[in-house]
Structure formats: C-alpha cells, structure tokens
C-alpha positions, 0 to 999 in steps of 0.5 A: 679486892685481893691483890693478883700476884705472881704464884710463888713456885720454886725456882729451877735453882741449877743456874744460882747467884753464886755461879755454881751448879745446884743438883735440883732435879729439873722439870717435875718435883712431883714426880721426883718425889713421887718416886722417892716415897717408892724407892724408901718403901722398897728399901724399907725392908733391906740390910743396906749400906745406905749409899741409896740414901746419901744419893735419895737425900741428895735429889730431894733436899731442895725439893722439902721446903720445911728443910728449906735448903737451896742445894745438897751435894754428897760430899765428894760432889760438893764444889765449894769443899776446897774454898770451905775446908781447911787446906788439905781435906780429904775428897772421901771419907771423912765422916760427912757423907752430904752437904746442904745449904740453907736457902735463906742465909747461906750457911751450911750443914753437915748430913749424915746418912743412916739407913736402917731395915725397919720393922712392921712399926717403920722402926729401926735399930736406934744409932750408937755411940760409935756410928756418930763419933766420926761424924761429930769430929769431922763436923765440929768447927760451929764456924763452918756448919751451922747445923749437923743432921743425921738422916735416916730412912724411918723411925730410928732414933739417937742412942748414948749420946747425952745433949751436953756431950753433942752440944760440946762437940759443934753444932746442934744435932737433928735426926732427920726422917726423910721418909716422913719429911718426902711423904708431907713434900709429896701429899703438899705439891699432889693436885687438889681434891677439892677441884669440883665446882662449890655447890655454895658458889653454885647456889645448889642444895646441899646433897641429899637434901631437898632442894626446896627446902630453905633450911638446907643451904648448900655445902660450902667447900673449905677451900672455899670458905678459906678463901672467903675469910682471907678476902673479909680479912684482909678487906676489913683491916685496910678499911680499918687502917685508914679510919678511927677506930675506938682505942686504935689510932689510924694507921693501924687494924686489928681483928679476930678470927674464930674458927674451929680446930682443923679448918685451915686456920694456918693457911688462911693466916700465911695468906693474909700475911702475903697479902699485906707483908711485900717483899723486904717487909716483915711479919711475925707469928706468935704461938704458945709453944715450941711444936706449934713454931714447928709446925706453922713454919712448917705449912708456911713453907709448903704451901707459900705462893710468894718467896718467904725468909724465915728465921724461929724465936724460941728457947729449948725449954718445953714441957720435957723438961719437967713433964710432970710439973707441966701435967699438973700446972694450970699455968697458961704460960706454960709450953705443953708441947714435946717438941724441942727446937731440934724439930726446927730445921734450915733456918736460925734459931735464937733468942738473942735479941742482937742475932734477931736485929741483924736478921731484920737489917737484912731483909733488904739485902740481896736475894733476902729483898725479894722475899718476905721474912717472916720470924715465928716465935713463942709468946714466951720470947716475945720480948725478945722479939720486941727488942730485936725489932727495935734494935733494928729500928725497923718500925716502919717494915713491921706488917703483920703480927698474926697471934695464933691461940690468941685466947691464951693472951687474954685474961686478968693479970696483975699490972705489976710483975712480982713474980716469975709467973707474972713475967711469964705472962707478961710476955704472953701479953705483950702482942698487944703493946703497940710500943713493942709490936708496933705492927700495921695489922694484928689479927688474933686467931682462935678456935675458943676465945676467952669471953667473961660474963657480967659476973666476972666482969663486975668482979674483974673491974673492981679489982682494976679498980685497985690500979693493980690488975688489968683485964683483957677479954676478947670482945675488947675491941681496943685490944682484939680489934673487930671481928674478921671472920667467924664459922662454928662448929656445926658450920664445920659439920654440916659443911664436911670441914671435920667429922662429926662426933658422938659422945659414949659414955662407958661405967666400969664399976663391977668388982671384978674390974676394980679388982683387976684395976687394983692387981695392975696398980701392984704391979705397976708399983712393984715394977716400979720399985724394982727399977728403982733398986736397979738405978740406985745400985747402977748410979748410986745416986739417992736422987736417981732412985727416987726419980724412978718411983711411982710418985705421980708418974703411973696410973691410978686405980681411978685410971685402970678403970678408965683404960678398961672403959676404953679396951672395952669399947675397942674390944667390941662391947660399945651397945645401943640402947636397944642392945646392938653393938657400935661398931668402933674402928679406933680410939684415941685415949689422954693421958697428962703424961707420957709416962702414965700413957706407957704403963696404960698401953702396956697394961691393957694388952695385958692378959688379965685385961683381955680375958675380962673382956672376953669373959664379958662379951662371951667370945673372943679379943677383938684384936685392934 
C-alpha cells in the first residue's frame, strides 16, 4: 500500500526565514497567472517600454516552479540591495531591472526585462549588442549573481554577442520567454480533465461498444493507469528489497518499466521517487541528453506534490556543437539534443564532482532538510556523479536511481576502455555498478527495451567468452531487475492515451518531379556557393568559406523527392484506393539536420513546387 502524505503546494512564502517580505502574490496562483497570459497577449501587439514586464515578471517568478525562485523584486524594490551591493549603489538605474532568488541555495540572479512587439509567428526584433552592455557591466561580479536572465515577452532572441565574450564578462546568460514560461505554469496548476469516473475502475464497457461482449474491456483513464503503475512499482521493489533475488543482494530492488512514448513515463518515475526518497534523502535521474535533463526537472517541479532540491549534472557539449557529425554517427552515446544547459534555470549546474559532494553534505541543512534532492544528470556525467556521491560519503541517504531511455544502457561493449568512445559508453553503463551507484532502488524505463535474439546471444557469449567483451540485455534480471509494469501500444490506443496512426506511403517518381528536385539542388548549390564567396571575402578565413558549402549540409535529389511527397500530401493530393481524397490538416517531416530541414522549408513554398501540385491536382495550392 502507498504512503498517504501531506500534498506538496507552494508555500505562501510572504513571511520567510530570513525576515523579510516576499512579493508571492497571495491566495490563488492560478488566477495570477490566469491574468498574466492575458496581460502578455494584449501587449503582444504594442511598442512599449517594458516597465509592464518588469512589473509581470515580478508577480509571477515564484509562481514558475521550472524557475524555481522563491522571490523577485524590481530592483528599486529589492530589500537586501544595500546588505549585497557594494557601498554606494545607485537605487535606480543601473542596468538590472529585477532581482530573484533561487529557492534551493539562496543565491541570486540578475534579470533583465526586454519586451518586444511580436509578430503573427510571436516573433520579435532580436536584441543587439547595445541593449545587453548595460546590463552585462552591471551584473558581471560572478560572486554575487549566480545567473543572469534576459526576460522577454515572446520569441526574441540574443544578437552579436559571441559566448565567449558573455562567458568573460560574469555569469551565464539565459533568454527567458516568460509568455512560454506563464502558459506551461498555468496549463500544470488548471483542474484536471480527467475527473469523471474510469470506466475500467467502474467495471463499464468501453464506450461505443457492446457491453456483453467480453472482448471489449473498459477504457482505462491514463491517470488511472499511472496510478496503477506507481502502486506495482513501488509495491513490488519493497518486496524485492527485503528478499534475495538472483544477482541482487538484499537491500537492494531494481526493475523495469516499459511504457509507450507520451504515457507519463516522467510523472509516474517523480511519483515513485517521492514515494521511496524522505525528506533530507536523495535521488538521481539519468537520461542520455541535455533537453531531457531539461525537460524532466521540468515536469518534476511542476507537478511534485513533496518539496524537492534540485541541482543538474551535465556538460555544455550536445549535438550543436558538431550537428552534422551528430546526424551522421550511430553512436549511442552520443547527446542528440539541441538544447544547451542555458535551458536549465534556478539551480546549480556543474560537473564537478567537489561542487556535487557539497550539494549532497547539504541536504540535511536548514530549509534543504525538508526537501527531497533530487540531481538530474546526463549519462555522459555519471561518473561524476558517482564521484560526488562518494566524496560526500552519503551511501546511506542514496534512494532512488530512475534511469530514463534506459535501452540506451544495455548492449555489447568492450570490458576494457581503449578508447574514447568506450569511455563514453562506459559512463552510460555505469547506472548498473552497485559501487558507483549504490542506491537502494533502481528502476529502468523505457518505451523500446533492447531484447537479443539466440542468435545474437550465442554470438554475444562467445565473444564474452574471450574475457573481452560484456553483454547487457534487458531481460537480465541481475542487471535490469524484474519487470514493474508494462502496457503496449495498442493498450495506449484503444485506451485513448495517444492517437492512432496510419501509414500512407507517397512515390514521387515522374520526370517532371525529378527534374524539379534536380532544379532546386542547383539552386541550392549556387546559393550555397555565393555565400561562401561572401564569408571568405568578409573573413577571409579559407576555413570559413569551406564551412559554408554544400558538403552534407543541403538536401539531396533523393530528399526533394522526398519533400514533394510530403507538400503533395498537405497540398491535398493524398487519395484512397477507390479515388477519394485524405483529408490531411498537418505533417511533421524529419530531417537529420537543421540545416537540410531549412533549405526543405525554404523550397517547398517554392513557386516551382507549388505550381507542380497545382498542375497535378487540377486546381489550386492548398495553403497549409
């Protein structure tokens, strides 16, 4: 049976430890920010000064929990300006428009407000070099803001400032979108839809179907079945904790769940960690990937019902530095993301494994003793994790390891480490090591787990065999645990949890089309080349030039071919076998890298491209 504890909300924080008044607007945050996303949509469209934002950004910074500060003042406002800043100060104008808090560690950042009249996109004018300069000199002493933030009221991004020169001049800068940033806050804390009864709880048909038929069971709701997979989970690893299992000593679990993409696999694993971590214990949650860091502490946050602290294990080293390396590597190991750790806001980011032991030693210490700390990392930083763990000798508090996409974890590899990709993947295999993470319960999670066949097996043991290799798959119990929970994804289907699909497959293959697909590669390259002339003559680094040809970076013939398909089918010209039209309301098409996916959007609003379709269908450009 579960524990019944009391629900985490956030703390009305006006009266604090630290004797001094918090602006957390009182009574109903909902509502708060409820009339924030209104404010943001009707200054949208206006040319202001942004003093509307300072205030805005103010109200609602404590109410973000993926921010989590526990307080913001406009500068002029802030009541430990005199205590902080140097003697002499000025109250007004000095390039920091607000100050916060960060709610974990007390430290402070420096915000700037930047509001923009957006276009139709939510785009606006990007900012320059003159507007940060202020703001950058005033916030520089990294031994008073741990971060700097530029918030901004849509999509407006930074411009000429290189990361080296902001890196130089203080801490990190982070662009802030707090449209975004209220609209996530607001949509976590709305009333839940799914408050009718569950038709599987209730024993009732699913609907539409008859009721005597036996092969129709009732529609399970996915809050419902989230719920039944933390209760097997956490259930099942007690169990296992206090027996002996194959390969497990006692006083330890592990175990997988396997559950398709977009099923609240994240929401499930934040309630199995609140359930086994108490407060001045730790957890920590791996994942192969910067965005995915991001993004889980994210939804921990928003949605914990017990106080968490939290801290991020992760370089700065994801696919944007070598996309087209990235695109075209098989490697595992290898962080696919976009995101930089600049997405990461209101907690510590490091990698060193001195700054990680402190953190642990801390946990136990004022407000951090009734919180559960919780570090989200990278598989790529797990050994320095393991190292801060066991700097700080903290064993003992050591809870939960949730290893997310843990398939990226199994696998053949070799015993000895030669080189660095065998480092590499040594660090992603290192959540199994009881030594370096030597945590009471590990659950592994995963939407595809990685399953060989005798085939590969036999092959696999005979290379192990060779006291050179060792083998990993999912259904090793000594390594993965037991199975928690499972659903497929036609239980998702038929349960609603995610939409169903059908496959369409388009051919391309008239002469027409190909030569178009051969007009539009010319042009491509000749753009291509043009620009490459440019940045030589403007650099007049060789290296430059080089880095703006074709090489891998555009599209193909093959892919034009490809795009048209899909224009094609936005266009209208998706048909039945008996001749009657699909009707398509949108498409998402992949490409490996961003560049190939610009020049594909680029050239399929192309007029060429449009008056192909046209010509095909009979009549005129479905404008999509």
């Amino acid at each position: 049976m579960l524990q019944t504890r009391e629900p985490y909300r956030q703390r009305d924080l006006r009266q604090v430890d630290d004797g001094y008044v918090v602006t957390v607007p009182d009574g109903n945050p909902e509502g708060v920010l409820r009339e924030a996303v209104g404010t943001l949509e009707d200054r949208s469209r206006e040319q202001t000064d942004g003093v509307w934002l300072e205030h805005l950004t103010a109200d609602v910074a404590p109410l973000i929990r993926d921010w989590n500060l526990d307080g913001c003042w406009r500068w002029q406002d802030w009541p430990e300006r005199n205590h902080v800043m140097p003697e002499g100060t000025p109250a007004t104008d000095v390039g920091i428009d607000l100050v916060a808090r960060r709610r974990d560690d007390g430290q402070w950042v420096a915000i700037q407000a930047k509001a923009r009249q957006l276009d139709d996109r939510g785009a606006g004018a990007p900012i320059n070099s003159p507007e940060m300069n202020k703001f950058l000199g005033a916030a520089s002493d990294r031994g008073i803001w741990a971060e700097r933030w530029v918030a901004v009221n849509g999509d407006v991004r930074l411009a000429g400032h290189s990361p080296g020169k902001v890196a130089m001049s203080g801490a990190p800068v982070k662009v802030v979108n707090v449209a975004l940033a209220v609209e996530i806050q607001y949509n976590a804390l709305a009333p839940l839809t799914e408050l009718e009864p569950c038709p599987h709880c209730e024993g009732e048909a699913a609907p539409g179907t008859d009721p005597t038929n036996e092969q129709a069971p009732p529609v399970q709701l996915r809050s419902c079945m989230q719920r039944e997979a933390i209760a097997a989970a956490v259930g099942r690893l007690r169990e296992n904790e206090q027996a002996d299992e194959p390969g497990i000593p006692r006083g330890e679990a592990r175990g997988r769940i396997v559950l398709p993409c977009g099923t609240g696999k994240t929401r499930i694993a934040l309630r199995i960690v609140e359930e086994l971590t108490y407060a001045g214990e730790f957890s920590v949650v791996l994942c192969p990937s910067i965005a995915l860091v991001a993004q889980i502490r994210r939804e921990f946050l928003e949605n914990a019902e017990m106080p968490l602290r939290v801290m991020a294990v992760c370089s700065d080293q994801g696919v944007a530095a070598d996309e087209e390396k990235v695109a075209n590597d098989d490697d595992a190991t290898l962080d696919r993301g976009m995101e930089t750790v600049d997405v990461i806001k209101g907690c510590p980011v490091t990698t060193d494994s001195t700054e990680i032991a402190e953190w642990i030693e801390g946990r136990r210490d004022g407000r951090a003793s009734d919180a559960i700390s919780v570090i989200f990392g990278t598989y790529q930083s797990a050994g320095r994790i393991s190292d801060g763990i066991a700097a700080a000798g903290a064993a003992d508090g050591f809870k939960a390891l949730v290893c997310d996409e843990a398939h990226r974890t199994a696998g053949v590899r070799r015993r000895r480490r030669s080189t660095a990709a065998d480092e590499r993947l040594r660090d992603f295999t290192l959540c199994h090591d009881r030594e370096a993470f030597p945590a009471t319960y590990r659950v592994y999670q995963t939407a595809t787990p990685r399953i060989y066949g005798d085939a590969a097996m036999a092959e696999a043991a005979g290379r192990s065999k060779k006291a050179d290799w060792v083998v990993r798959h999912m259904d090793d119990q000594s390594v993965f645990g037991v199975e928690l929970y499972r659903r497929s994804y036609a239980d998702a289907v038929r349960n609603k949890w995610l939409s169903d699909y059908r496959i369409i497959a388009m051919g391309v293959g008239d002469q027409e089309a190909l030569d178009i697909a051969n007009l539009l590669v010319l042009e491509a390259d000749q753009k291509a080349a043009e620009e490459a002339a440019e940045v030589s003559s403007r650099s007049g680094s060789g290296r430059a030039a080089r880095r703006a040809k074709r090489g891998e970076r555009l599209p193909t013939t093959g892919d034009y071919l490809k795009g048209m398909a899909f224009a094609l089918a936005i266009g209208g010209g998706a048909m039945t076998n008996d001749g009657r039209p699909v009707p398509i309301k949108s498409c998402i098409g992949f490409l490996n890298t961003i560049a190939r996916s610009r020049a594909m959007t680029d050239v399929l609003q192309s007029a060429a491209v449009r008056q192909w379709i046209t010509d095909l269908r009979g009549g005129a450009w479905l404008q999509a």
